[in-house]
C-alpha positions as CSV (number, residue, x, y, z in Angstrom):
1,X,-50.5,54.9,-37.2
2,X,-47.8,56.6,-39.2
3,X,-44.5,55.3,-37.0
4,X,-46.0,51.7,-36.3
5,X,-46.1,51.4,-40.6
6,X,-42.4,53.1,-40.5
7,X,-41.6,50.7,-37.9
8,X,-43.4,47.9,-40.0
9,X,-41.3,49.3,-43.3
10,X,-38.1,49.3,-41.4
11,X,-37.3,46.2,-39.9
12,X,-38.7,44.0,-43.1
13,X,-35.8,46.1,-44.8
14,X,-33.1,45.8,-42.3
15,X,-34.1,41.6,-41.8
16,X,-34.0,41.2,-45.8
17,X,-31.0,43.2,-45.9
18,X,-32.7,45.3,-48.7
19,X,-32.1,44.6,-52.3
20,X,-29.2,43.0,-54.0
21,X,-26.7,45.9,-54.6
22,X,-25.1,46.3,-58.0
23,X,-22.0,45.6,-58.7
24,X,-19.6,46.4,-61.5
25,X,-17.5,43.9,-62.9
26,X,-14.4,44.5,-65.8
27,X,-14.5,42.1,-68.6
28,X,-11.2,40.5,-69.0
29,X,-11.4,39.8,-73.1
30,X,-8.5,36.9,-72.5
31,X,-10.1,34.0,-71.6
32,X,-13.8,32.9,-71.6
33,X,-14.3,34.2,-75.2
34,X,-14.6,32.8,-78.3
35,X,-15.1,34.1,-82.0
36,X,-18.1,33.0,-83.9
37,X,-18.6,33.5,-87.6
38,X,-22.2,34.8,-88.4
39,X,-21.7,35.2,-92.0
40,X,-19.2,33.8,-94.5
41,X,-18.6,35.8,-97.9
42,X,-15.7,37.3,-99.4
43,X,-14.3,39.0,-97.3
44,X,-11.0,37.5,-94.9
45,X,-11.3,35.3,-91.7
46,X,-11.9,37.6,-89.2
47,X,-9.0,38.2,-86.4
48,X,-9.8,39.1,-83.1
49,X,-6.8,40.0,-80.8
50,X,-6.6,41.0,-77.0
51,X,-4.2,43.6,-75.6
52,X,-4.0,45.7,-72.5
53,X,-4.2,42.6,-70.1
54,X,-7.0,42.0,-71.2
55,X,-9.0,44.7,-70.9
56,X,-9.1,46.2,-74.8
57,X,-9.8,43.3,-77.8
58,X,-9.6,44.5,-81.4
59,X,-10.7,42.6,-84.7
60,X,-8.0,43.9,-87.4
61,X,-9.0,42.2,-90.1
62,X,-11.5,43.5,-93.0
63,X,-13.6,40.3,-92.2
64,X,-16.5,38.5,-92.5
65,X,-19.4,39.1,-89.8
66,X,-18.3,37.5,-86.5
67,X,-18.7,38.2,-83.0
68,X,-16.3,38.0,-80.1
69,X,-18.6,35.8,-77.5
70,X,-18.5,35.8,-74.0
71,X,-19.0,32.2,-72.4
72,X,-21.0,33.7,-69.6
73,X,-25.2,34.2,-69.9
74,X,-26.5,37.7,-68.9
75,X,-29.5,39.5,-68.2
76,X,-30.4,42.1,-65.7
77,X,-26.9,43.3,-66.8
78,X,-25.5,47.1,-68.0
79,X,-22.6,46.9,-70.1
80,X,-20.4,49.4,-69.9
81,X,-17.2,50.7,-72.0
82,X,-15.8,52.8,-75.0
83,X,-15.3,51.7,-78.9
84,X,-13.6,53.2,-82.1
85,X,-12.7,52.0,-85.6
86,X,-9.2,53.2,-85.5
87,X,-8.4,53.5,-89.2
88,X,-9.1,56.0,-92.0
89,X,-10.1,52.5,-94.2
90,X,-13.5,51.7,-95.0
91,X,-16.7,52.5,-93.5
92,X,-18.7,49.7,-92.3
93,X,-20.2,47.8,-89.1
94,X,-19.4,48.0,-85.6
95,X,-21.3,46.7,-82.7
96,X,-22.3,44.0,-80.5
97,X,-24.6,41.1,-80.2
98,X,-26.6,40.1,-76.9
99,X,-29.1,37.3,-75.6
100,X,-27.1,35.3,-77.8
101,X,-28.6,31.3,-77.1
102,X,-26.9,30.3,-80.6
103,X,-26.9,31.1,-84.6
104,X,-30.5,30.7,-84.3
105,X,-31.7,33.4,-81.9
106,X,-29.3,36.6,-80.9
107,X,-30.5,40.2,-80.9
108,X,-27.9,42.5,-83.0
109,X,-26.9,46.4,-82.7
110,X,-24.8,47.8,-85.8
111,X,-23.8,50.9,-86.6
112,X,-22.4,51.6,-90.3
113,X,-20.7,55.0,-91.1
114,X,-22.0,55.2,-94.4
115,X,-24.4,54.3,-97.2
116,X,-23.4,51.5,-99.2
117,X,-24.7,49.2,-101.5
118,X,-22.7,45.9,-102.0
119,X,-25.1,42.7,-101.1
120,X,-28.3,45.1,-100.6
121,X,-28.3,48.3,-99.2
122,X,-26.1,49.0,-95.9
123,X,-27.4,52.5,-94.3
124,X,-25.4,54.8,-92.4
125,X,-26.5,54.6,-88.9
126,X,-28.0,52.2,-86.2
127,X,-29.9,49.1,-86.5
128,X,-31.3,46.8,-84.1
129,X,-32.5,43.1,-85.4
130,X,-33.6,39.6,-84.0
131,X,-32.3,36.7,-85.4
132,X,-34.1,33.8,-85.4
133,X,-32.0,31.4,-88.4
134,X,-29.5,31.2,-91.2
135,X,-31.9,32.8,-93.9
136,X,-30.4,36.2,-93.0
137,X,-28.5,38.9,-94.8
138,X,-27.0,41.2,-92.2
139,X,-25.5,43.7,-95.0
140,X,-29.2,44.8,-96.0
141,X,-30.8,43.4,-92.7
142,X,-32.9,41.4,-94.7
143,X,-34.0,37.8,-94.9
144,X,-36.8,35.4,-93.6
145,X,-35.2,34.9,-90.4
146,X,-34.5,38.8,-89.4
147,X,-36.6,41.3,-87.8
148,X,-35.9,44.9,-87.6
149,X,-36.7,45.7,-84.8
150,X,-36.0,49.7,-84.9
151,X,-33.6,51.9,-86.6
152,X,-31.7,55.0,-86.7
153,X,-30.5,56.2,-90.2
154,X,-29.1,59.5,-91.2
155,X,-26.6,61.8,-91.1
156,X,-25.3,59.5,-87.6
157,X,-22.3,57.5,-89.0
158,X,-19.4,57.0,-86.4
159,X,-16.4,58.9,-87.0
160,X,-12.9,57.8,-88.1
161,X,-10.5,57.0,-84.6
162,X,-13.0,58.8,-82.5
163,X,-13.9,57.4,-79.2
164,X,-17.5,56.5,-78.2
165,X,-18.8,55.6,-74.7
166,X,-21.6,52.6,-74.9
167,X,-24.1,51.8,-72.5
168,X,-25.9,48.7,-72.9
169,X,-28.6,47.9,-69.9
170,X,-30.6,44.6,-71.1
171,X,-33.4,42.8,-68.6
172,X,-35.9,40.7,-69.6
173,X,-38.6,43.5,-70.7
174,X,-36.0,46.0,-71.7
175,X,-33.3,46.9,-73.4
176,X,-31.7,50.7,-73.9
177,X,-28.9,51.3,-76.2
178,X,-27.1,54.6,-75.3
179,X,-23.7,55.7,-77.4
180,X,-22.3,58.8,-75.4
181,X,-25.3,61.1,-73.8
182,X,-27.7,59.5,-76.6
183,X,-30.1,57.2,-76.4
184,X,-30.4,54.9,-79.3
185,X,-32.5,53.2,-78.8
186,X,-35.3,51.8,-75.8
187,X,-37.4,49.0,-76.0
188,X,-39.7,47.0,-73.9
189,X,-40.4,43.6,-74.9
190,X,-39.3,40.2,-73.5
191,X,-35.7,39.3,-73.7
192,X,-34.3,35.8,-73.0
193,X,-31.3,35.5,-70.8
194,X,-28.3,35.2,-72.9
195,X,-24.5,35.9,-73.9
196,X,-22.9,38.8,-75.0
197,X,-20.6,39.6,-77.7
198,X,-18.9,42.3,-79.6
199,X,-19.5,43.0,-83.2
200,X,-17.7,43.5,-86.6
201,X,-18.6,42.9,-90.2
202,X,-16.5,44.0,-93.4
203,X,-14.6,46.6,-91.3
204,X,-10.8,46.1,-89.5
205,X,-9.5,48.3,-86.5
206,X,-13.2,47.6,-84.3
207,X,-11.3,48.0,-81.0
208,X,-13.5,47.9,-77.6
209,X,-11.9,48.4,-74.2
210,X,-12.5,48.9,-70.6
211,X,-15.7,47.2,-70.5
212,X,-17.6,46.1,-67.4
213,X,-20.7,44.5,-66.5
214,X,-23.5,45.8,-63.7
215,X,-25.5,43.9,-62.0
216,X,-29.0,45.3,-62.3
217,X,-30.5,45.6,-58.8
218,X,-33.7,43.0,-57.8
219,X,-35.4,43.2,-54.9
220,X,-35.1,39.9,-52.6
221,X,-38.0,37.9,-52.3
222,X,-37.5,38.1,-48.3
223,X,-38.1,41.8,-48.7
224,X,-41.0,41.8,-50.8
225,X,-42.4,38.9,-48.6
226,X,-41.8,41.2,-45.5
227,X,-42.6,44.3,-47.1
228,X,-46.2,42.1,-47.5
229,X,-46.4,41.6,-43.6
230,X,-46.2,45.6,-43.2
231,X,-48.5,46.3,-45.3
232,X,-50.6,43.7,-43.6
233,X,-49.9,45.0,-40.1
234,X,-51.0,48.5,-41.7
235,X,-54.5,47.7,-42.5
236,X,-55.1,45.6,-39.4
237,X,-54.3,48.6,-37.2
238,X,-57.0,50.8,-39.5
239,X,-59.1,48.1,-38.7
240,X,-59.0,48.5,-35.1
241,X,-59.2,51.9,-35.4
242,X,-62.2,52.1,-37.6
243,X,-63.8,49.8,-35.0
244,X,-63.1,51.2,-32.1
245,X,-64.3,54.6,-33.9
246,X,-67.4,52.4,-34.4
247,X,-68.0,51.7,-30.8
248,X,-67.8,55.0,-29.8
């Protein structure tokens, strides 16, 4: 009974082909993307700049929130890559912005370096908010139409020109926010498809590079389907044992 449900197992695999493998995929920062302001105050137009053939974009201006957008829509999707403010000046946000459908509704991860209050109080450390409208205030994380969804405050503020690896893996029940061996943050939920973006409010020298995205693997359908038959074929063939047990 074992080998005929290995043999059952088997060949549904090898007809389906198994599941979709991932695959990794470099961003190229120089075309497909676009800035988008997400808060205008007084601080300069932000400037976002590409270098490295694309493969390392930089906003070098101490600017107003914006985000550097993909064009594409993700889920099921790790995002890969390595960040730094590379500058001694200032000590504000860095981060990015996914499941982005417009202003309206966009989940954001910031992290500030240290406690500041300017227009409410920015705390050193990680943050991680649903925006759902324009009644928002994302110095204080505050405002009618943002949720805090969890944070991570303390003695955690990035470091001056240091290099940090990111992991971001988002599906539509999870997302996991890892910065080097750490992880941030991990939360279930439900997630809407959507586009991905990098961060940077009040703070010039954000630089992100070598990024890449992952294709999450999901099983086929034609493997769960045939997976199904085995499973099928299994308890038929207890069947006839038990009966022939029976007539014994």
């Amino acid at each position: 009974m074992k080998t005929k449900l290995t043999v059952c197992m088997v060949t549904a695999l090898l007809i389906s082909g198994g599941a979709v493998a991932a695959t990794a995929t470099p961003l190229d920062f120089s075309s497909g993307w676009n800035v988008v302001s997400l808060a205008n105050d007084s601080h300069a137009t932000p400037e976002w700049t590409t270098s490295n053939g694309g493969s390392t974009v930089a906003q070098v201006q101490n600017g107003d929130a914006s985000v550097y957008l993909s064009d594409n829509v993700w889920s099921n999707t790790t995002f890969n890559g390595s960040f730094r403010v590379n500058t001694n000046s200032d000590d504000d946000f860095i981060g990015f912005v996914f499941g982005y459908t417009g202003s309206d509704d966009y989940y954001l991860f910031d992290w500030k370096q240290r406690d500041q209050n300017w227009n409410g109080n920015g705390y050193e450390g990680f943050t991680l908010s649903h925006i759902t409208g324009d009644n928002i205030n994302l110095w204080g994380h505050t405002g009618g139409n943002l949720e805090v969804l969890a944070i991570d405050y303390g003695d955690n503020g990035w470091e001056d020109r240091e290099w940090y690896d990111l992991e971001l893996s988002y599906t539509s029940s999870n997302v996991t926010v890892s910065v080097g061996d750490v992880t941030i943050f991990n939360m279930d939920g439900t997630y809407e498809a959507g586009q991905f973006g990098f961060y940077s409010y009040s703070q010039r020298d954000t630089t992100f590079t070598d990024f890449t995205a992952t294709s999450n693997p999901v099983p086929e359908p034609q493997t769960m389907l045939l997976f199904g038959v085995g499973l099928m074929g299994l308890a038929f063939q207890v069947k006839r044992k038990t009966a022939a047990v029976k007539e014994k």
